[in-house]
C-alpha positions in Angstrom: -48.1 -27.5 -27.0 -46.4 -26.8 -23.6 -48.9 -28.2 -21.2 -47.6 -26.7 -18.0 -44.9 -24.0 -17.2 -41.6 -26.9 -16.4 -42.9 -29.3 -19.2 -41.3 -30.2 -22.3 -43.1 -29.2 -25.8 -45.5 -31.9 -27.3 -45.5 -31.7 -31.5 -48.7 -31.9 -33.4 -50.6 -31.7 -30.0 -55.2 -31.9 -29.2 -56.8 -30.4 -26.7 -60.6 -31.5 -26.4 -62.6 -29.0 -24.3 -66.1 -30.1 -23.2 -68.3 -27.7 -21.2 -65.6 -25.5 -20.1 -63.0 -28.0 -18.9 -60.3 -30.1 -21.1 -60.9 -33.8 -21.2 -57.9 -34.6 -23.1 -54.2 -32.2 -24.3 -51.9 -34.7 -26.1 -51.1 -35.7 -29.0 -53.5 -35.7 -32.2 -56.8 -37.9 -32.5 -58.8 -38.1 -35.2 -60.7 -40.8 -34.5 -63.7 -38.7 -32.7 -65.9 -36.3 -34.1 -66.3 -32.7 -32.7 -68.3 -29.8 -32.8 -66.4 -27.4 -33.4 -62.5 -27.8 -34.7 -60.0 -25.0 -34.6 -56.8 -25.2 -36.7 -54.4 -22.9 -34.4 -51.7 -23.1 -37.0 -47.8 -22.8 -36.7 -48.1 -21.8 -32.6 -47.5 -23.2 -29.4 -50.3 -23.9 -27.1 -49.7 -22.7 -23.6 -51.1 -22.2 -20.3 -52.6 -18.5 -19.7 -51.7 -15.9 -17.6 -52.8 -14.6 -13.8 -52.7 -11.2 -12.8 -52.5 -11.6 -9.0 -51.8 -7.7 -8.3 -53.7 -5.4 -10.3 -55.3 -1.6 -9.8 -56.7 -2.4 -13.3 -58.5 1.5 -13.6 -55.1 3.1 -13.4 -54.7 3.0 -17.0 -56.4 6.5 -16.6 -53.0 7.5 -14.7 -50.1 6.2 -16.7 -47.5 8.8 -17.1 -48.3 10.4 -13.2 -45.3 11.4 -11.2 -43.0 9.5 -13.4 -39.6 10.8 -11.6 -41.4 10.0 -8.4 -41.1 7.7 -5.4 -43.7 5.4 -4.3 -44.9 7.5 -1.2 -44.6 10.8 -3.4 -46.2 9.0 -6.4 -49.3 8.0 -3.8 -50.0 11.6 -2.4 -50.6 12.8 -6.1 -52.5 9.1 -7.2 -54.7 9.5 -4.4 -55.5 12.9 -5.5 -57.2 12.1 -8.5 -58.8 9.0 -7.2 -60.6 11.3 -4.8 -62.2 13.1 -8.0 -62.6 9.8 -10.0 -66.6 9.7 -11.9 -68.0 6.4 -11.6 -68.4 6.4 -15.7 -64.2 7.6 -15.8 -63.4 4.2 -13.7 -65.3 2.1 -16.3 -63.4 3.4 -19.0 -60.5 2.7 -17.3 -61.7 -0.7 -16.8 -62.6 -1.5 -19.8 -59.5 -0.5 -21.5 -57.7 -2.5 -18.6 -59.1 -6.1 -19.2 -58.5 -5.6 -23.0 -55.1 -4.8 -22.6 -54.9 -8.3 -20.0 -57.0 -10.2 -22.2 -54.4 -9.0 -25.3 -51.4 -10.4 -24.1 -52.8 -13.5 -22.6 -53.8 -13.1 -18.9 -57.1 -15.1 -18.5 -57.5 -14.2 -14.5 -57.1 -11.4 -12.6 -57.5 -10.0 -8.7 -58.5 -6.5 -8.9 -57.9 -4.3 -6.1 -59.8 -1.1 -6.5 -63.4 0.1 -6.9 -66.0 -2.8 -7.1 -69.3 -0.7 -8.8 -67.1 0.5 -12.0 -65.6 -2.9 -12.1 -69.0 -4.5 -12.4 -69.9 -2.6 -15.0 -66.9 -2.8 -17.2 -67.4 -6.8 -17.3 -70.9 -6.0 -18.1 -70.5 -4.5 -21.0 -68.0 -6.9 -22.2 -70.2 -9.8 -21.1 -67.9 -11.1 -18.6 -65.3 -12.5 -20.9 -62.1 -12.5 -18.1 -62.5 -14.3 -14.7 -62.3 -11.7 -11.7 -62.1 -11.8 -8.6 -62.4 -8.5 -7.0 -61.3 -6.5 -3.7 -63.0 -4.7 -1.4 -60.6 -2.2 -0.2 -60.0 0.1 3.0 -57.8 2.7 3.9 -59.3 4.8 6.6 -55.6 7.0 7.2 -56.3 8.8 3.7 -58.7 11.2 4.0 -61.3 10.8 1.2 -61.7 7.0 2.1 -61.8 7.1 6.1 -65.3 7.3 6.3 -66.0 4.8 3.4 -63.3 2.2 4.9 -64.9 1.8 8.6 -68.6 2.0 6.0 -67.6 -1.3 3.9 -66.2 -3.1 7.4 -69.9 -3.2 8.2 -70.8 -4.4 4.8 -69.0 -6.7 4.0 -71.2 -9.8 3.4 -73.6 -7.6 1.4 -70.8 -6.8 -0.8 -69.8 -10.3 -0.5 -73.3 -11.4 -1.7 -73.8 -8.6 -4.8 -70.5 -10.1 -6.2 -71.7 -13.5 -6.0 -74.5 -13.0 -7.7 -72.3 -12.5 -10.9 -70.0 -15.5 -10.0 -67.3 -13.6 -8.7 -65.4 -13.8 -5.3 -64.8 -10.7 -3.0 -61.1 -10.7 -1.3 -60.7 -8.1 1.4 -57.9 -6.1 1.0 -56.6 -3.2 3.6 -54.1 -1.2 1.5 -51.0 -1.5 3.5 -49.7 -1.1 6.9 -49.6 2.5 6.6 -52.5 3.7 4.8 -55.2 1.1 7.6 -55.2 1.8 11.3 -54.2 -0.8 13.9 -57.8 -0.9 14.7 -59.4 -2.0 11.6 -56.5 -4.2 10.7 -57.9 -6.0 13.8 -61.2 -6.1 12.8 -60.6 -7.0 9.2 -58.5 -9.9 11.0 -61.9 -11.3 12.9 -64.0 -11.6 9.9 -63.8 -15.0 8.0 -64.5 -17.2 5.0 -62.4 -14.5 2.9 -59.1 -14.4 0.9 -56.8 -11.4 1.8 -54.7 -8.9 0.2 -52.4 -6.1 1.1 -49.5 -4.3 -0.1 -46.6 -5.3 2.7 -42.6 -4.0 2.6 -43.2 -2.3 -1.0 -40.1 0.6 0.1 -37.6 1.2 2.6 -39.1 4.1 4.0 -42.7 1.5 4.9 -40.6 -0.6 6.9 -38.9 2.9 8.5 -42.2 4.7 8.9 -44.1 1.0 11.0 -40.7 0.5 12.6 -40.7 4.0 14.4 -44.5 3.8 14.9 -44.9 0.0 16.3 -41.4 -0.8 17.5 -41.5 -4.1 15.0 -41.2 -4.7 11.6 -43.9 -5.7 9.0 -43.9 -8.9 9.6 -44.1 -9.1 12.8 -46.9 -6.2 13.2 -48.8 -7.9 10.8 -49.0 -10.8 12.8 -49.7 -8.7 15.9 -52.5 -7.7 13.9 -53.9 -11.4 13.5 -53.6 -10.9 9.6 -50.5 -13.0 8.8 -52.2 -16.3 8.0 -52.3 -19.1 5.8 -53.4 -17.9 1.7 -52.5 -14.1 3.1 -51.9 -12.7 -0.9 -48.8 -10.2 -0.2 -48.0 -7.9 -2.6 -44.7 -7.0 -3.4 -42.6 -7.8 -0.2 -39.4 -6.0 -2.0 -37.8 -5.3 1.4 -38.1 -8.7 3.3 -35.7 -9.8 5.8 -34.4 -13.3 5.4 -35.7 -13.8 8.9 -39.1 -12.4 8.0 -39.2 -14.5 4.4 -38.8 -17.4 6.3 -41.6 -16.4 9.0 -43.6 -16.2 5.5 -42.8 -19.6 4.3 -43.4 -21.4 7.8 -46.7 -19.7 7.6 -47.6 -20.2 4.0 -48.2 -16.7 3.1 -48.0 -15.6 -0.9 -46.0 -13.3 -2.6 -47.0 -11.2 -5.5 -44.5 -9.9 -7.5 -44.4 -7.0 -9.4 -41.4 -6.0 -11.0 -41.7 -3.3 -13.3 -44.0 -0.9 -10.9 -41.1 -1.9 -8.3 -38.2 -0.5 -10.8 -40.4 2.3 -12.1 -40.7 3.8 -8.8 -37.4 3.1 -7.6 -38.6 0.4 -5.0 -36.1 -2.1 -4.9 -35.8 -6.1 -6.3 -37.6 -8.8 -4.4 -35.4 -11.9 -3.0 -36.5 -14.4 -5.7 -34.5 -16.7 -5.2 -34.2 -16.7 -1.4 -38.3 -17.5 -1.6 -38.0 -19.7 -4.2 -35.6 -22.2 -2.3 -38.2 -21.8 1.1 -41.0 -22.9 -1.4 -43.1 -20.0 -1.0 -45.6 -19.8 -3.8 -44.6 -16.2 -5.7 -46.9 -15.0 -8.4 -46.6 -12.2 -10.8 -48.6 -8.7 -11.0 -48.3 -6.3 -13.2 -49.6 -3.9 -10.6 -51.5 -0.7 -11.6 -50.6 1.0 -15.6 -50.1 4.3 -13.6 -47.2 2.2 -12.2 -45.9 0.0 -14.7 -47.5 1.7 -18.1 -48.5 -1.8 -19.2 -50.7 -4.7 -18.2 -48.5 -7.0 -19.5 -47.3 -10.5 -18.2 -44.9 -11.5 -20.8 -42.8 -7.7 -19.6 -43.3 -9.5 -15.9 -41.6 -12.7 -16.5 -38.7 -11.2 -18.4 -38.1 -8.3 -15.8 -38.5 -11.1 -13.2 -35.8 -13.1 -14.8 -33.3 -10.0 -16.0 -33.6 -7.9 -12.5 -32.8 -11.2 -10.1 -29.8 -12.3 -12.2 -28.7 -9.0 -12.4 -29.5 -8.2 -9.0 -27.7 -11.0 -7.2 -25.5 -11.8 -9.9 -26.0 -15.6 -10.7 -28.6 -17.7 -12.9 -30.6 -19.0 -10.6 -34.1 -17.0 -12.2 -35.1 -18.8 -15.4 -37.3 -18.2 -17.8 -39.2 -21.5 -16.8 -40.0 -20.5 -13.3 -41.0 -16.7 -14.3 -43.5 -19.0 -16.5 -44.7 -20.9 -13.3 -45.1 -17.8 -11.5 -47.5 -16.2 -14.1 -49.5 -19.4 -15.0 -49.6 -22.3 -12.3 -48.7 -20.1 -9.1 -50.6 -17.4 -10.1 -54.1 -19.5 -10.3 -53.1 -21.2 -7.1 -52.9 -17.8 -5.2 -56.7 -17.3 -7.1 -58.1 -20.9 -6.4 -58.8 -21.1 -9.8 -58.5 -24.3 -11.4 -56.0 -23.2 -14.4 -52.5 -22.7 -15.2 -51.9 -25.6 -16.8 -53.0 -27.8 -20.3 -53.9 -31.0 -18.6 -57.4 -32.8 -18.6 -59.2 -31.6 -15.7 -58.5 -28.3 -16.1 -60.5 -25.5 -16.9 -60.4 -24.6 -20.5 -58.2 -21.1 -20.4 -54.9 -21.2 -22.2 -53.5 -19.3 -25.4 -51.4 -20.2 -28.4 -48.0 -18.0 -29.3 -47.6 -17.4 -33.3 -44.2 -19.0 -33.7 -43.9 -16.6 -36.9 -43.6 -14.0 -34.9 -40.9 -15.1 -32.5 -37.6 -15.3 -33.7 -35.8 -18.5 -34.4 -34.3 -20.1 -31.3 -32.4 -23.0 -29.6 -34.5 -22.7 -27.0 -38.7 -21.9 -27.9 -39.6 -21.3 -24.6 -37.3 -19.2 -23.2 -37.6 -17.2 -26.3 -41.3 -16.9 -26.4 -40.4 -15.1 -22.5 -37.6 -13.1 -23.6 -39.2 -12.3 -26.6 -42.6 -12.4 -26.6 -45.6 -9.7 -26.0 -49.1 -9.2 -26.8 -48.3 -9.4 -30.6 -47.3 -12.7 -30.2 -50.4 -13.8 -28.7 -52.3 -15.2 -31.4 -55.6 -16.8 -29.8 -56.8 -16.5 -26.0 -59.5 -19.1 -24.9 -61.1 -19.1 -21.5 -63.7 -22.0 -20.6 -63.0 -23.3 -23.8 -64.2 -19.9 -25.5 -62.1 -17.6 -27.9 -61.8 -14.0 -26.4 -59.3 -13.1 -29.0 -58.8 -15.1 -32.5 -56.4 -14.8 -35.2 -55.0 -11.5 -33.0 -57.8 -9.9 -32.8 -60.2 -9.7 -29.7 -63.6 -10.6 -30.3 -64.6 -6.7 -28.7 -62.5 -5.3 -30.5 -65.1 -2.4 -31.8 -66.6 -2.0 -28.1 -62.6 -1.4 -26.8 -61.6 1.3 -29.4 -64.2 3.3 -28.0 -63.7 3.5 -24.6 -59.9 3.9 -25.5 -61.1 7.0 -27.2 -63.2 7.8 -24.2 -59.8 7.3 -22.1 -57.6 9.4 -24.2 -60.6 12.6 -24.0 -59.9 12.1 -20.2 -56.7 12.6 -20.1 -56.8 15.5 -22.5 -59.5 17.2 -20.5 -56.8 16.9 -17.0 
């Protein structure tokens, strides 16, 4: 068992889950009797995953603009999201949280539309924790009307999403795609998380440059929204200056480096933010962006792009780990991302027979590893997927089916 992301690995290791949360991960005991007893074999127990970026329905658009940039590959997303059927973004949805749930991510913050989301979990009875956006972005023309709509719903939204147990996090897309006037309102309202996509490209911090005489950063905070537990997304073309505005303020930062290669977006500073302490998570972002919803891809390409990128060894294996397990359910509040009693119940075991032999386990289970290697996932003490397989396995093939006739018909 590897109890938390910098731990070492315990031999022959327990965990005893009662009502959701472990009350004991060590070694073996035998000497109390249990319920239920599960035998995960010749695997390593290990903390799950967070997804703290995610446009989960986008598995409806992978293979969209693939030579494109970011701002070309928006103008054609944003297209079809205009035409999107309500029964289209469940599919999408549905096939989404399988594919998380495959390769071990336990907790995700969705940041698209809340209805089809709700419905996805429903027919999967709930078996992922979610916590879900409630997005704006009144400068693109199918959702102006419906962005300045929500502003004056938002506790009702707040309050349907209770009701199921999950939390609602505003999120205005970006800088670009919100006006300076409901960036300002979103900023009054209180008692929510927030999320927005900040210094993704070049050409954003050109394009609020030219229009606000400032950078980012700085407009963000003449906005009122650069705050304490602020989830930023990306943040690929920081300044040093402006990462260390973000650390003094104690702002995360979502990474997500496979939809930032894809679309040619750049490499985040890991290793700048690391040594200022800022707390960086990992996203696997939106499958139209990075094909897969993946986390194991996430840490690797975390690891491989910052060595390559600033040419040392800083990035390790170990602290991609932290970002996807322990930083990640920080950034969510959620009381996971480690093994330790006290915690909830979520982790998953890695089948060691499918990981080659190595010197080092861990770093190979990283460098390696995939959704094939995840052999059992278990949230609130529960298994969503045993033995390899998940337990909706039947339910998923069909909407995949369903999501492959879409496709097909566009």
């Amino acid at each position: 068992m590897l109890p938390y992301s910098e731990g070492q690995l315990i031999s022959d290791a327990f965990v005893l889950v009662e009502d959701g949360k472990i009350i004991y991960a060590g070694p073996g005991k035998n000497d109390i009797e249990y319920d239920e007893v599960f035998d995960l074999g010749n695997s390593v127990m290990m903390p799950s995953f967070a997804n703290t970026h995610s446009h989960i329905a986008m598995t409806l658009m992978r293979g969209v603009g693939e030579q494109d940039d970011l701002h070309s590959w928006l103008n054609k997303v944003w297209q079809i999201e205009g035409k999107l059927k309500h029964e289209e973004l469940v599919t999408g949805n549905v096939v989404g949280i399988g594919e998380m749930l495959d390769s071990g991510i336990t907790s995700f913050l969705d940041f698209y539309d809340i209805l089809p989301m709700i419905e996805a979990l429903k027919k999967l009875n709930f078996p992922i924790r979610a916590k879900l956006a409630l997005s704006f972005l009144d400068t693109v023309e199918y959702m102006k009307e419906e962005s300045w709509k929500r502003i004056r719903d938002v506790d009702r939204y707040a309050k349907m999403l209770a009701s199921y147990g999950i939390e609602m996090v505003l999120s205005p897309h970006s800088l670009y795609a919100v006006s300076k006037d409901l960036l300002e309102e979103i900023s009054k309202i209180k008692g929510y998380k927030v999320q927005i996509h900040l210094s993704e490209t070049q050409e954003e911090v050109r394009q609020i440059n030219k229009i606000y005489g400032q950078g980012p950063v700085q407009y963000l905070k003449s906005v009122g929204l650069l705050k304490k537990g602020l989830i930023a997304a990306h943040g690929v073309h920081l300044s040093d200056e402006e990462i260390f505005q973000i650390s003094e303020t104690g702002v995360n930062i979502v990474h997500c480096p496979t939809s930032n290669s894809r679309l040619g977006s750049g490499i985040a500073k890991l290793n700048r933010m690391n040594e200022l302490n800022i707390n960086v998570s990992l996203g696997t972002d939106g499958a139209g962006s990075s094909e897969t919803l993946d986390m194991f891809k996430e840490m690797r390409l975390a690891v491989m792009l910052s060595r390559a990128n600033e040419m040392n060894t800083k990035m390790n294996a170990k602290k991609a780990l932290k970002m996807a397990t322990l930083n990640g359910h920080a950034v969510l509040g959620i009381n996971g991302g480690s093994i330790m009693a006290g915690m909830l119940a979520d982790f998953i075991s890695v089948d060691l027979n499918k990981i080659k032999p190595s010197w080092d386990v861990i770093s190979s289970i990283i460098y390696q590893g995939g959704p094939e290697v995840v052999k059992d996932v278990i949230i609130g003490g529960k298994m969503v997927k045993f033995n390899h397989h998940l337990i909706f396995e039947d339910v998923l093939e069909d909407y995949k089916l369903k999501l492959d006739d879409f496709i097909r018909g566009n």
